[in-house]
N, C-alpha and C positions, 0 to 999 in steps of 0.2 A: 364750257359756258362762259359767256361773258359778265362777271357779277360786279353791278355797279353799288359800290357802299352807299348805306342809308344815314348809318348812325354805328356806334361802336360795336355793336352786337347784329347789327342786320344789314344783309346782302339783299341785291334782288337783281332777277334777271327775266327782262322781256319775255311774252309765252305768245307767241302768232301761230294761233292754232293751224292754218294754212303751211309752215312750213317748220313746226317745232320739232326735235329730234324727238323721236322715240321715248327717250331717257326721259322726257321732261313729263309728258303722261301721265305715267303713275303719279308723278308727286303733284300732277296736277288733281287728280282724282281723289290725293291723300288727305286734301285741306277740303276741295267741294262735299265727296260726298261722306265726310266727317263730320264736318256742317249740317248738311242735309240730313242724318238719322240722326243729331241732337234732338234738332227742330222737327220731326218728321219720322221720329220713333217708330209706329205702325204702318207707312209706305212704303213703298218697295224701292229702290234704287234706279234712278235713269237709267238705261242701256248704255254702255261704255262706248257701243260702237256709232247708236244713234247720236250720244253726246257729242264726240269726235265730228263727223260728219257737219253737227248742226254748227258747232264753235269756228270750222275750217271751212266754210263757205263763207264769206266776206259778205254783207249786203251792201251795194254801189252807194243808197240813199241813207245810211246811218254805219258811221266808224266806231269799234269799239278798241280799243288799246288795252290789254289784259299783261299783270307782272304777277311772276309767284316772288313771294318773299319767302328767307332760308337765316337763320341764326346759326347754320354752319352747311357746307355745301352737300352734306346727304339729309338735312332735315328740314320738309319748308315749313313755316308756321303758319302764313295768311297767305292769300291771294286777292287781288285789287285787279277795280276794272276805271276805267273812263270814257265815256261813250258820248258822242253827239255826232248830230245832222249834219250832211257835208254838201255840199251847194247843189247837188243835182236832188233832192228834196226839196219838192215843194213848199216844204214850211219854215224852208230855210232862214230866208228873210226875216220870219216872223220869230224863229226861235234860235237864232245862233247866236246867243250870247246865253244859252242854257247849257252846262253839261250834267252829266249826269253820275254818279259815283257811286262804287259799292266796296266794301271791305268785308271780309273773312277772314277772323282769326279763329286757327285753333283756341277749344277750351282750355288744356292746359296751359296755355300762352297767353291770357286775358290777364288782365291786371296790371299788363310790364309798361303801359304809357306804348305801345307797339302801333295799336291803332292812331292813338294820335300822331305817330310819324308818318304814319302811311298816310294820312289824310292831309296833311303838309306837304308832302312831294307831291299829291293830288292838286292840291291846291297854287302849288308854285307850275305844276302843268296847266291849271287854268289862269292864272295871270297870264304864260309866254304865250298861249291861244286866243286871250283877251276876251274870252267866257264873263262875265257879273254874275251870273246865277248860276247857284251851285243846288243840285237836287237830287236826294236819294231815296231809294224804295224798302221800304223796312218791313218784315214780316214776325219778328221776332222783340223777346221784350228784353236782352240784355243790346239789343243791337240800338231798341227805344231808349234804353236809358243812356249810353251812348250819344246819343243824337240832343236828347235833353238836356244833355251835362253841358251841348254847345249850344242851348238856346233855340236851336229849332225849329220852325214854324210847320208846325202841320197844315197843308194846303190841301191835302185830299184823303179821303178814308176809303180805299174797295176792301167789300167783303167776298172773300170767296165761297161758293157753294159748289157743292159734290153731290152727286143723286147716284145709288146703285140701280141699275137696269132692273133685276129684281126685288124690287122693293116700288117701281114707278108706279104712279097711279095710271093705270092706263084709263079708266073708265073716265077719268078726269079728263085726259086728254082726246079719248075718242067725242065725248062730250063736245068740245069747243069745237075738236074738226069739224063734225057733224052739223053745228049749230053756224060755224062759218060758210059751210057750204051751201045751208039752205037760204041764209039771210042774205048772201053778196053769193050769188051763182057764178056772177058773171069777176067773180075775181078769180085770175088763175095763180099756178107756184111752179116755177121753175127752177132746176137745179144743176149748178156748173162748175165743173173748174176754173177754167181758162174764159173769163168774159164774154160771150158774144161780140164778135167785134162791130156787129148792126146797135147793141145796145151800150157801148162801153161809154161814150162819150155821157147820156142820160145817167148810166148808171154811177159815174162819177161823182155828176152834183150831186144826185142824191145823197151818195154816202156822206161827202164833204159836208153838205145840211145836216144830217140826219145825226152826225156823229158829233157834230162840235154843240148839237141840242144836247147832250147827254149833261147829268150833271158833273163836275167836275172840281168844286170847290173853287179854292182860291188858286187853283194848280193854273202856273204859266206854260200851255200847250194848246196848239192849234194844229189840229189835223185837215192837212189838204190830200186829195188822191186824184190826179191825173190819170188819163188813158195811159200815158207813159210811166207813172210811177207802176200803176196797177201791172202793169206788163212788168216790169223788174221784179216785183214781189213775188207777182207767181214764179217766174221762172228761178230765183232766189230758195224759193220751199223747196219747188221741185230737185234742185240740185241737194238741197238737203236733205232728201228725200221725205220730204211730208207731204200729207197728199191735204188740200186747203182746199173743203168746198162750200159754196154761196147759196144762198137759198132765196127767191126771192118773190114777191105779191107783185103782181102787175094787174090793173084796172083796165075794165073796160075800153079808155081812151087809151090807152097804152102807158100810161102812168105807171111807174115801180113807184110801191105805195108805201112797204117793207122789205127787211133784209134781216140775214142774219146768216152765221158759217160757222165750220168750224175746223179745226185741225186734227189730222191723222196720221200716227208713224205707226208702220204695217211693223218696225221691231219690239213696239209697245202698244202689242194689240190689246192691251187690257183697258185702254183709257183713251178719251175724245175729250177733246178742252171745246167749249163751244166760248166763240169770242162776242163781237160787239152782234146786239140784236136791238134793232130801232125801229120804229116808224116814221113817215113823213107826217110833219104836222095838220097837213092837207087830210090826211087820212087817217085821223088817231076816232076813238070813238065808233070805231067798228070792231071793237075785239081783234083786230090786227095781229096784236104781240103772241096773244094765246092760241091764235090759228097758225101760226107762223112757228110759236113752240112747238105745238104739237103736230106739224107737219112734218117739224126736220125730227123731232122722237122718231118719229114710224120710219123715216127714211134710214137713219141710224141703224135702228134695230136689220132695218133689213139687208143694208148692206156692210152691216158691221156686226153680224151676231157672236162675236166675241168679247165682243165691249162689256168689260163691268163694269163700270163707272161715268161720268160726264163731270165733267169740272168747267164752272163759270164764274166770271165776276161782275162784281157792278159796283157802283159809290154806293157805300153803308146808308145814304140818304135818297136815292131807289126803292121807294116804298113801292110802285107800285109791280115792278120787274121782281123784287124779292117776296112780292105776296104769291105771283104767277108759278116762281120757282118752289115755293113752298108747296102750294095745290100741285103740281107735280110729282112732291118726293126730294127736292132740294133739300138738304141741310148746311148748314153753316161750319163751316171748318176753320176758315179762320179771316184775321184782318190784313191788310195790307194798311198800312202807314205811309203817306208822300213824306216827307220834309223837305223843306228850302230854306237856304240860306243870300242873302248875298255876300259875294264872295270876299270884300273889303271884311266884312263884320265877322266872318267866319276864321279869314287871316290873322285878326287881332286876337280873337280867341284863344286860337291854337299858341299862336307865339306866345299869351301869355301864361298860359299852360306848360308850354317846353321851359320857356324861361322859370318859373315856379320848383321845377323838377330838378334842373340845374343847378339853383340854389339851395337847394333841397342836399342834396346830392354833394356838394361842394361844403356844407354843415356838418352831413352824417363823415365825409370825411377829415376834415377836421380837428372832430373831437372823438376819432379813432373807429366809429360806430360802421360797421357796411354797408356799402351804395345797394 
């Protein structure tokens, strides 16, 4: 391995899931899902094999750059990612001066000033990129205080929700089927993988509307989806092997009125993430969302009768998406945290932080005391 020094005590070396040795693997697994059952005690563990897969499939429209960090070369402590949009993304234009950063340290290793170098070399990789905006996804509360201690701005809040199959309200949801079908007859639902290529161009705008309606706080992101983009993404899952399907309300004129999908790995047949579910503003005020939930339930159940679970998000200020979720069987499990910085103000921080530590450090030595 090629280990490039950080700081006196920490190494690190590049991890490209696409082409990393063997070796590197496990230690990549030793720092994730050590993490993961901190935070995440009563779940069960990602599939090693679906991880792999998912990590080593490259997506064309978003680069991610992933280091393990090692305080000696059999023990790693953290792992770091930096991620942003690369010019065949549609929302390129609009977001590339965003990247995006995550850090993991082992709990024994917390406290050492570790993270804040990690976020330094992050940071001196977004000056050579010429990135301003720096933004990371937080789930967790020593990872908030963290983020806090560098000022912060929270830009966006999703909460997550989890429903067990066994516990759904079905009677709720036969209800709204029921009740959408006799009030709009004439609206049908369709269900796909792979876009209709008669409907892909329609069904584009719509999302690109439908999706940048959502609420979103102060968070700097614009989602665009092209014919072309949509075509990489599927075929992107598919090599990853997840199976990614669309569900959608079409009107009488031919109008897609609603949507909504969701995700499936046949190695983790215990659990269905369902993602963004919207209506068009055209057509909100018909019970849409709730014929549209309870369509893709029953589709679930049927061709997924191993699923225990369903896991969704939305912005904690989706009052009316987390009321539907709730009449369902939804609960809350936990928050999701955006923060941003930019990246001038976040660099002053940090150096005066390092700098603090240094002279800290150069004191304790001094007057004989240990660094």
């Amino acid at each position: 391995m090629d280990f490039e020094k950080i700081s006196e005590n920490l190494q690190a070396v590049s991890f490209n899931p696409k082409d990393a040795p063997e070796t590197l693997w496990p230690l990549w697994f030793s720092v994730s899902e050590s993490v993961f059952r901190e935070f995440n005690p009563k779940s069960r563990l990602p599939d090693r094999n679906a991880a792999k897969r998912r990590l080593s499939v490259a997506n064309p429209l978003y680069r991610t750059e992933r280091t393990l960090v090692f305080d000696s070369p059999e023990t790693p402590v953290a792992v770091m990612s930096f991620a942003y949009e690369t010019e065949l993304s549609p929302s390129y234009e609009l977001d590339r001066n965003i990247c995006h950063i995550n850090i993991l340290v082992e709990k024994a290793f917390r406290r050492n000033r570790i993270a804040t170098r990690l976020l330094m070399e992050l940071l001196k990789k977004a000056r050579k990129m010429q990135k301003t905006t720096i933004a990371g996804e937080i789930d967790n509360t020593p990872a908030r205080k963290f983020c806090e201690a560098y000022n912060g701005e929270v830009v966006h809040k999703e909460v997550q929700h989890r429903m067990y199959m066994d516990v759904a309200d079905w009677e709720v949801a036969a209800e709204w089927r029921a009740k959408g079908r006799n009030r709009f007859p004439d609206t049908s639902f369709e269900f796909f993988q792979d876009c209709p290529a008669a409907d892909i161009e329609a069904f584009c705008r719509t999302y690109t509307e439908i999706i940048n309606e959502r609420p979103t706080g102060d968070m700097q992101q614009t989602i665009i989806t092209t014919p072309e983009s949509r075509r990489i993404e599927e075929e992107n899952l598919k090599k990853k092997g997840v199976k990614w399907y669309t569900l959608i309300s079409r009107e009488k004129n031919g109008d897609i009125s609603a949507m909504t999908d969701i995700m499936y790995h046949p190695r983790e047949p215990h659990k269905i993430t369902q993602y963004f579910t919207g209506v068009s503003a055209r057509h909100r005020r018909k019970g849409l969302a709730k014929r549209l939930k309870a369509e893709m339930l029953y589709l679930m159940r049927e061709k997924f009768p191993e699923v225990e679970y369903i896991s969704t998000t939305m912005a904690s200020d989706n009052r009316p998406m987390q009321a539907i979720n709730a009449k369902l069987g939804f609960k809350l499990r936990k928050t999701d945290y955006v923060y941003q910085w930019t990246l001038t103000d976040l660099e002053r921080q940090v150096e005066m932080r390092l700098q603090t530590v240094k002279k800290r450090r150069r004191k304790d030595y001094q007057t004989g005391f240990p660094g």
